[in-house]
TORKOL-4160 file (C-alpha; in steps of 0.2 Angstrom, whole numbers, padded with zeros to 4 digits, m for minus):
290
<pt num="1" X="0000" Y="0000" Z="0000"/>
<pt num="2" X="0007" Y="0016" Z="m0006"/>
<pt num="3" X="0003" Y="0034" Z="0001"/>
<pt num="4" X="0000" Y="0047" Z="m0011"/>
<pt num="5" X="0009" Y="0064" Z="m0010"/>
<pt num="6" X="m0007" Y="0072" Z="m0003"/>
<pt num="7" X="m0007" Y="0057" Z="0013"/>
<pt num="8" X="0012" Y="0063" Z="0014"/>
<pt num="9" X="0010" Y="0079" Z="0017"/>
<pt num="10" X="m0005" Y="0078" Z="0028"/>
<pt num="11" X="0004" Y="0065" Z="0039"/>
<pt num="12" X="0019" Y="0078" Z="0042"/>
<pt num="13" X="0006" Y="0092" Z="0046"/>
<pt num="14" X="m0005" Y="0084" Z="0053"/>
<pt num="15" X="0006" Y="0068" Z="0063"/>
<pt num="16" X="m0008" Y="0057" Z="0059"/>
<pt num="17" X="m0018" Y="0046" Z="0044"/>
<pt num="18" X="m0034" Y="0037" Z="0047"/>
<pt num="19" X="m0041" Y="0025" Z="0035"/>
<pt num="20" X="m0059" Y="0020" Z="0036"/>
<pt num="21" X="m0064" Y="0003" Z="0034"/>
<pt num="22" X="m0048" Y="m0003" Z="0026"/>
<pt num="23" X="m0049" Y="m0019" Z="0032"/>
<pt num="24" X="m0065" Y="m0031" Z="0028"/>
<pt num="25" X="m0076" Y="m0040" Z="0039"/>
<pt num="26" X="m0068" Y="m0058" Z="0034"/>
<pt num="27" X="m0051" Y="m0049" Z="0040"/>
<pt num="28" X="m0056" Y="m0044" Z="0056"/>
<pt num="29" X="m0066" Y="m0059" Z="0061"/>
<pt num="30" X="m0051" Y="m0068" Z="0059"/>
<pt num="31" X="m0040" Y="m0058" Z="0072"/>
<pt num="32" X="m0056" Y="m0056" Z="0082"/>
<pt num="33" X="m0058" Y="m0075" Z="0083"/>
<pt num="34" X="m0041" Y="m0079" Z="0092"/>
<pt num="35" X="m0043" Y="m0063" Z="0105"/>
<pt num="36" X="m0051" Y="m0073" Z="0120"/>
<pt num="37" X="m0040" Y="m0087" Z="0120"/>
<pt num="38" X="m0024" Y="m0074" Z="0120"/>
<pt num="39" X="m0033" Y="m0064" Z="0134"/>
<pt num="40" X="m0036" Y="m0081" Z="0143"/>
<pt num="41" X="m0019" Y="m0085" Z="0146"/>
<pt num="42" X="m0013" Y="m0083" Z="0164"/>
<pt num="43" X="0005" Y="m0074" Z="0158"/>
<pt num="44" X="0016" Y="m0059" Z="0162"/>
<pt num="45" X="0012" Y="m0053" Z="0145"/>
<pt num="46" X="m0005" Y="m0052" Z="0148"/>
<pt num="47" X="m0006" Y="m0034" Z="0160"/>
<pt num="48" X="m0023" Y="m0033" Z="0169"/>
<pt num="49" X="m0033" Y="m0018" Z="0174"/>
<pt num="50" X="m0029" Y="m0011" Z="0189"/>
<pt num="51" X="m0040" Y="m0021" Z="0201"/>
<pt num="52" X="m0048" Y="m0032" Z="0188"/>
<pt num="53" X="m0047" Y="m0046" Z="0180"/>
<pt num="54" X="m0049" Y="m0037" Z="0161"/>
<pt num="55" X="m0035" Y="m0037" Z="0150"/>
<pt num="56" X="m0029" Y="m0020" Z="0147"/>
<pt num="57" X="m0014" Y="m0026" Z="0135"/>
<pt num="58" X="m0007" Y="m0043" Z="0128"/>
<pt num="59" X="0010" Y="m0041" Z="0122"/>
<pt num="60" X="0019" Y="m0050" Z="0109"/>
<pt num="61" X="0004" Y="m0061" Z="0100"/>
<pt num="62" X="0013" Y="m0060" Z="0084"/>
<pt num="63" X="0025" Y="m0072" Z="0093"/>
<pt num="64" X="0015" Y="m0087" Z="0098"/>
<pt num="65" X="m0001" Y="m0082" Z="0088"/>
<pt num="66" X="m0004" Y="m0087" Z="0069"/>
<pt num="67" X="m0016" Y="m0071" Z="0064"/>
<pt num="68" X="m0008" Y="m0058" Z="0071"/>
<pt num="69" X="0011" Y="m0068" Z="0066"/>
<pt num="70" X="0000" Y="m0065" Z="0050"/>
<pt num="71" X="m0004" Y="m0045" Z="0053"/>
<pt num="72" X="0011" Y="m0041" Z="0060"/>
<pt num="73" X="0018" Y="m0045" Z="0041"/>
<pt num="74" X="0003" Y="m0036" Z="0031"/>
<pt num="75" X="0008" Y="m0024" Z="0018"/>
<pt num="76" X="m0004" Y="m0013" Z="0022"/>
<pt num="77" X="0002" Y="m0011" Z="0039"/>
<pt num="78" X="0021" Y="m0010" Z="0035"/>
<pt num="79" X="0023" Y="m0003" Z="0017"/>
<pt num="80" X="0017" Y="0014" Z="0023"/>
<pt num="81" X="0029" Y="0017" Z="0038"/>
<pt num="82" X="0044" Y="0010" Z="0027"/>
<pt num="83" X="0038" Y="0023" Z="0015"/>
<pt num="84" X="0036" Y="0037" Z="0027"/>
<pt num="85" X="0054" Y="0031" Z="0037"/>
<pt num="86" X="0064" Y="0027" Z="0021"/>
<pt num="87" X="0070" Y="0009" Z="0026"/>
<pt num="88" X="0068" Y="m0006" Z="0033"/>
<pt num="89" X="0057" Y="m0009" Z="0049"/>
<pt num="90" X="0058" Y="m0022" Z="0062"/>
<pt num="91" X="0043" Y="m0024" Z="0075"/>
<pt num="92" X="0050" Y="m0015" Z="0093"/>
<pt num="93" X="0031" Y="m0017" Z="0098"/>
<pt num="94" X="0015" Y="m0028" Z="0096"/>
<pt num="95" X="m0001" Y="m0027" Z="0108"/>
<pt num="96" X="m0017" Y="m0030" Z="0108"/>
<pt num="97" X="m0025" Y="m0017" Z="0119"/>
<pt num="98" X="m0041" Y="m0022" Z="0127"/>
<pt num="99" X="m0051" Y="m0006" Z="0133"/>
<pt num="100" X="m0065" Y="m0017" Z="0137"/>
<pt num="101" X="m0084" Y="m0014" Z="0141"/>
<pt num="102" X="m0085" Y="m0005" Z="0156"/>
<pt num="103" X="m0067" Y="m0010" Z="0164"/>
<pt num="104" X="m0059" Y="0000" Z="0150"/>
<pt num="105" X="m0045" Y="0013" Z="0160"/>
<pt num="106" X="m0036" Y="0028" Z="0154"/>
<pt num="107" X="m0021" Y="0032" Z="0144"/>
<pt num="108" X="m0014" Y="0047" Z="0152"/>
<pt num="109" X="m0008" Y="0060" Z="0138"/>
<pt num="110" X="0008" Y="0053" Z="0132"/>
<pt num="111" X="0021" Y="0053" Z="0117"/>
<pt num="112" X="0024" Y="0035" Z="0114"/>
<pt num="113" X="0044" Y="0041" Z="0110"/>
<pt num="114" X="0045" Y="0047" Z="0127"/>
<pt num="115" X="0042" Y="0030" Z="0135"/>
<pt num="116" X="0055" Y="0021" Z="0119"/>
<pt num="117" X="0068" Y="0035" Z="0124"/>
<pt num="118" X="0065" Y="0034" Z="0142"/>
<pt num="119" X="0065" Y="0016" Z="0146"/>
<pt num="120" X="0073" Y="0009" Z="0130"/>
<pt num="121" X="0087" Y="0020" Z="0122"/>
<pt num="122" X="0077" Y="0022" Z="0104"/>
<pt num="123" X="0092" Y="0035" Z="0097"/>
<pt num="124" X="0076" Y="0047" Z="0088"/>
<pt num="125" X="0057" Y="0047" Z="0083"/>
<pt num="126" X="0060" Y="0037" Z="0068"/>
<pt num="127" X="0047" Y="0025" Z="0073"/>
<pt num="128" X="0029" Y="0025" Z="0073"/>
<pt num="129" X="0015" Y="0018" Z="0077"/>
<pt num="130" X="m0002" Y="0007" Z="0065"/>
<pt num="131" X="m0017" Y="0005" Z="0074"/>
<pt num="132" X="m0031" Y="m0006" Z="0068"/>
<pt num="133" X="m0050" Y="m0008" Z="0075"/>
<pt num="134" X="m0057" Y="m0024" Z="0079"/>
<pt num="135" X="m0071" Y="m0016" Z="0086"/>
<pt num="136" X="m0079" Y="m0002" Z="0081"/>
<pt num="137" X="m0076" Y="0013" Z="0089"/>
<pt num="138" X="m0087" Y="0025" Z="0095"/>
<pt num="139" X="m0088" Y="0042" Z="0104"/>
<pt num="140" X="m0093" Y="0031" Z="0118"/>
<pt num="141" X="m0081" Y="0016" Z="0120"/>
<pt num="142" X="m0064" Y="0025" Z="0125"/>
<pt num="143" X="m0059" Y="0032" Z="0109"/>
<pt num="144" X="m0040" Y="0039" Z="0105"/>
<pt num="145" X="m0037" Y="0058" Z="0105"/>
<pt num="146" X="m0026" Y="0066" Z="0095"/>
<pt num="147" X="m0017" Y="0085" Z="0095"/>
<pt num="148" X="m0014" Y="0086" Z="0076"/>
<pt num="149" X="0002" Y="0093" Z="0073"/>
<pt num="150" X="0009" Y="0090" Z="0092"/>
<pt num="151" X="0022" Y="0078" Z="0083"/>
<pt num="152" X="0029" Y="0095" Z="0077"/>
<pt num="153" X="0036" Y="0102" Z="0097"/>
<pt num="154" X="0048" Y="0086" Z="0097"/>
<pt num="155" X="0052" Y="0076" Z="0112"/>
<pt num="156" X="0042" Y="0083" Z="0125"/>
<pt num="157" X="0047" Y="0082" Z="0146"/>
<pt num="158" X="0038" Y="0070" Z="0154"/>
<pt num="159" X="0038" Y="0060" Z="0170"/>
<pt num="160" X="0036" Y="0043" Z="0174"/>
<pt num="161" X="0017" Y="0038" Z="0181"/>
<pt num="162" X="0019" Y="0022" Z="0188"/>
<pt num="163" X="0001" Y="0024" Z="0200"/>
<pt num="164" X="m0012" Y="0029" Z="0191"/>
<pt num="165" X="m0015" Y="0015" Z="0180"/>
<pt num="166" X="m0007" Y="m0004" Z="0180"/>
<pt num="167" X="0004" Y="0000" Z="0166"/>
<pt num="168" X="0018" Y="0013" Z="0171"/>
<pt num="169" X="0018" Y="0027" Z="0157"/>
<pt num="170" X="0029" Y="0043" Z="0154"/>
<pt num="171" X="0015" Y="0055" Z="0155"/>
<pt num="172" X="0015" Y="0076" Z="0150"/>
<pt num="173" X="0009" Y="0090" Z="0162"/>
<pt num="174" X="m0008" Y="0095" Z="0159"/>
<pt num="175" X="m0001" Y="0113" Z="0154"/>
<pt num="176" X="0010" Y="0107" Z="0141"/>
<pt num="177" X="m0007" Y="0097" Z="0136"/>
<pt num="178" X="m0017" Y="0113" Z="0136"/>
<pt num="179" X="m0004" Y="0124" Z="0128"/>
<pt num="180" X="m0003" Y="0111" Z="0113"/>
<pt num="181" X="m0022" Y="0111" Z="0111"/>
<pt num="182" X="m0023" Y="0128" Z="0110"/>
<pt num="183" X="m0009" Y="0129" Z="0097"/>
<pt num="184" X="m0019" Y="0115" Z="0086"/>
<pt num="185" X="m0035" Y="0126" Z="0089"/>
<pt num="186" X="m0043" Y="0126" Z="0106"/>
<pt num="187" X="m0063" Y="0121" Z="0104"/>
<pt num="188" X="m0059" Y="0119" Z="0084"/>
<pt num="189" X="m0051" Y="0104" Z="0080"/>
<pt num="190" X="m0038" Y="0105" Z="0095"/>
<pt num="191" X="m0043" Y="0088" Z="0100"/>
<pt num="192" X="m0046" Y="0074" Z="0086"/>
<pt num="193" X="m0054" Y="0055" Z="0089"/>
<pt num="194" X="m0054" Y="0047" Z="0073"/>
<pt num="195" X="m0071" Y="0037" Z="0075"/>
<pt num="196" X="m0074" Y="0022" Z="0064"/>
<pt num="197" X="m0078" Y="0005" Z="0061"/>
<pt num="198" X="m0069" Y="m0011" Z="0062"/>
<pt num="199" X="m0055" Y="m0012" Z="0051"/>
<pt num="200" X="m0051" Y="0006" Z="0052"/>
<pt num="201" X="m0032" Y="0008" Z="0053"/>
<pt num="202" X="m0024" Y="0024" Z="0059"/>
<pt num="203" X="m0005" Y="0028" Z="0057"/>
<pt num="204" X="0003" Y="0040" Z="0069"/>
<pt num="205" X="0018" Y="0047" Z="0073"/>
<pt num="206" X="0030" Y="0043" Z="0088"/>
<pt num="207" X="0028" Y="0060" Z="0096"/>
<pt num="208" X="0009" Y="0062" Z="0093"/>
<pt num="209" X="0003" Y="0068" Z="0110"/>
<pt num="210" X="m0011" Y="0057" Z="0112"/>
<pt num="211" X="m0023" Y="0048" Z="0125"/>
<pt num="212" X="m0037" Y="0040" Z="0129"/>
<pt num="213" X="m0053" Y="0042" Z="0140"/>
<pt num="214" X="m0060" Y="0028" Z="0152"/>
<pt num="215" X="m0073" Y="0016" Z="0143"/>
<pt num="216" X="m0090" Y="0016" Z="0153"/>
<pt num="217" X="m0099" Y="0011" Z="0136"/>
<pt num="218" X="m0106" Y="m0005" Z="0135"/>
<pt num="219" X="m0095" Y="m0009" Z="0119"/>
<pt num="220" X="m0078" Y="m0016" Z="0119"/>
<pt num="221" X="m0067" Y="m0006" Z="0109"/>
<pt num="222" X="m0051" Y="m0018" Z="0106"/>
<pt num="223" X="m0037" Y="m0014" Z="0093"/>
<pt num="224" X="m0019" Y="m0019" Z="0087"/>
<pt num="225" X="m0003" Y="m0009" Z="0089"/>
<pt num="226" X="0012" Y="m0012" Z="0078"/>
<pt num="227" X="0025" Y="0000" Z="0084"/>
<pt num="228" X="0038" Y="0000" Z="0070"/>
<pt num="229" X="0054" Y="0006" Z="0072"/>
<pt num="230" X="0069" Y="0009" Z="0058"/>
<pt num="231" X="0083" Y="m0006" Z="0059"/>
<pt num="232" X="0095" Y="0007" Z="0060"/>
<pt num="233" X="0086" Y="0014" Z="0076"/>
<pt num="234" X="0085" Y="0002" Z="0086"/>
<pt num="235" X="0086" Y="0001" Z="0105"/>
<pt num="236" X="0101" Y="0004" Z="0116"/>
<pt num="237" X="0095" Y="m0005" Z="0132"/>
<pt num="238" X="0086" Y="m0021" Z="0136"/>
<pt num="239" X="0077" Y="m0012" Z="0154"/>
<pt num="240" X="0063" Y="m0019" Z="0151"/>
<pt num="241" X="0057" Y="m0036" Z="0148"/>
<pt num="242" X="0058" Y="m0045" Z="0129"/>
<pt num="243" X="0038" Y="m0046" Z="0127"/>
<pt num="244" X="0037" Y="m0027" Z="0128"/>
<pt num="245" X="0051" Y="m0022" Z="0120"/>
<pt num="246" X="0058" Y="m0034" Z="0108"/>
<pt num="247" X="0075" Y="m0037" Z="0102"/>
<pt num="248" X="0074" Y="m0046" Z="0086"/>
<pt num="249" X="0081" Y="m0032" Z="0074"/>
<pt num="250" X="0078" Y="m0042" Z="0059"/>
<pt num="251" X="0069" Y="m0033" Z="0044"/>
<pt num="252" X="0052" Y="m0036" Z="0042"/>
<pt num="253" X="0047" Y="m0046" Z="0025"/>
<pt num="254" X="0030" Y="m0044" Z="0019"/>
<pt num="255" X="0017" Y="m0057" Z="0015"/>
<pt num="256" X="0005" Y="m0058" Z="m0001"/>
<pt num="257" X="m0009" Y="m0045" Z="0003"/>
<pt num="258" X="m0023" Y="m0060" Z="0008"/>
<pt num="259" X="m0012" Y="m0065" Z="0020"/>
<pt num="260" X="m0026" Y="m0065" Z="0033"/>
<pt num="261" X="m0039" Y="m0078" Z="0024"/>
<pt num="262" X="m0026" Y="m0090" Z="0017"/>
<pt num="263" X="m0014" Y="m0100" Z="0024"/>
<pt num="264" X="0005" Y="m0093" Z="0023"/>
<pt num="265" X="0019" Y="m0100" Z="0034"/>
<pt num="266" X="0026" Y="m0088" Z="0049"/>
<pt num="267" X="0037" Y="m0093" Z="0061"/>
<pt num="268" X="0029" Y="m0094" Z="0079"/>
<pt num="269" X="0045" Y="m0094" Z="0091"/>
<pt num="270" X="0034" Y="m0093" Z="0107"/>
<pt num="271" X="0022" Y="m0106" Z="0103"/>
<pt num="272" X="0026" Y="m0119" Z="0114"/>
<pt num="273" X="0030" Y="m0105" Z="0128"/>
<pt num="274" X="0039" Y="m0089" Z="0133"/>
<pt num="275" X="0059" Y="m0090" Z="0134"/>
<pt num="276" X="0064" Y="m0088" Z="0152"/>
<pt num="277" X="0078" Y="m0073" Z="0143"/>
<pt num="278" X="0063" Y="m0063" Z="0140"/>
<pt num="279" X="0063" Y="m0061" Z="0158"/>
<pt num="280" X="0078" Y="m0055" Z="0159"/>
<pt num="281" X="0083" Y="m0035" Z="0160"/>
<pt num="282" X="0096" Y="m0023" Z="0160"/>
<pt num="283" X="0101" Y="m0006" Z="0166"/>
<pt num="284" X="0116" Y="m0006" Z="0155"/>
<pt num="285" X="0115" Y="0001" Z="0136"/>
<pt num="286" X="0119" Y="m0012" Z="0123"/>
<pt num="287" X="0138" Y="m0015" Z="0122"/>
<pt num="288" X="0145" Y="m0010" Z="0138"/>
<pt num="289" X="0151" Y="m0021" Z="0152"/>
<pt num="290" X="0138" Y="m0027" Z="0167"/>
């Protein structure tokens, strides 16, 4: 999948591209069908809500699971960043976040390079994130907020919220957050949630601020992360565990555009369990002495 001059520039004004309905209903049952038997599994990468047993993120499915092994290849996914970056990508990210019906907690504002830089050494922002619906989402179910353009202040200050919610998060002041909206148009357009059905990708940059509101909606509003980063980007340190952020630096290679309704070979290292070295964590920056 190929953006057009027009999606370029809009993405470098605006940080972000949403596209309707780009997956079909056969595409989506498919993922759809293999979520409750990932967010059945009794593992550290599945991270629960604070004070519930609802899954808030699975980590790393593209490892033990065949559809999303399968989606985390999909041209429509990868061909656009690669465009957008220049080169190669290798997958620093995959989750499934759950938000679900009435259990679904916040994202704080945040820049998802802020965490990268933070906690994993990413050397720049030349990374990004694809987001895909598998449920529709409303104005109701938790949607995600975006401040068009905020991608352009850079790596903002943050600070590291380990209490609010049960995933620690590198979060930005509220008046930073209100001086960005401001900037991006106040009451007009300041604040974005692209709303659509399932299927609906979005793509948007790594210093996007964005965030997302509790879900007391009825509806469950899952989606898929790929967080994409250029080879020649990759992470410095291992601090946190292999499931979050992963370590394999190998280019991505596509599969054939049905990839998702037809059988094609992936390679599902964790299938038969999680490595005990995924555990495993390291203050030290990759190369120096421990």
């Amino acid at each position: 999948m190929k953006l057009t001059p027009q999606q370029v520039e809009q993405f470098d004004r605006d940080g972000y591209l949403f596209f309707p309905g780009l997956f079909t209903a056969a595409e989506v049952r498919a993922l759809n069908d293999a979520v409750p038997a990932l967010y059945r599994l009794r593992e550290a990468f599945n991270v629960r809500e604070k004070g519930s047993e609802a899954v808030r993120t699975n980590f790393a499915a593209h490892l033990y699971s065949e559809p999303f092994a399968r989606l985390a290849r999909h041209p429509r996914m990868i061909e656009p960043v690669q465009q957008l970056l220049g080169e190669a990508l290798y997958m620093h990210q995959f989750k499934i976040n759950g938000k679900m019906a009435f259990e679904g907690d916040v994202w704080q504002w945040h820049q998802d390079y802020g965490t990268w830089l933070n906690d994993d050494l990413m050397p720049t922002e030349r990374a990004m994130n694809v987001a895909i619906f598998l449920d529709d989402v409303n104005a109701f179910n938790g949607p995600l907020m975006f401040i068009p353009g905020s991608h352009r202040k850079g790596v903002a200050e943050a600070e590291h919220d380990v209490t609010t919610t049960s995933y620690p998060l590198w979060t930005l002041n509220p008046a930073l957050v209100a001086e960005l909206v401001e900037r991006a148009g106040g009451k007009q357009g300041g604040i974005v949630s692209p709303l659509g059905p399932a299927g609906s990708m979005i793509l948007f940059h790594s210093c996007l601020v964005h965030a997302s509101g509790s879900n007391l909606s009825p509806w469950n509003r899952v989606s898929v992360y790929l967080s994409l980063c250029a080879v020649s980007n990759h992470i410095r340190r291992h601090k946190r565990p292999e499931y979050i952020a992963h370590r394999d630096f190998a280019p991505i290679e596509c599969l054939p555009e049905d990839c998702l309704l037809r059988e094609h070979k992936v390679d599902l290292p964790w299938k038969n369990g999680m490595p005990a070295s995924a555990l495993v964590t390291s203050l030290q920056p990759l190369g120096e002495a421990t």
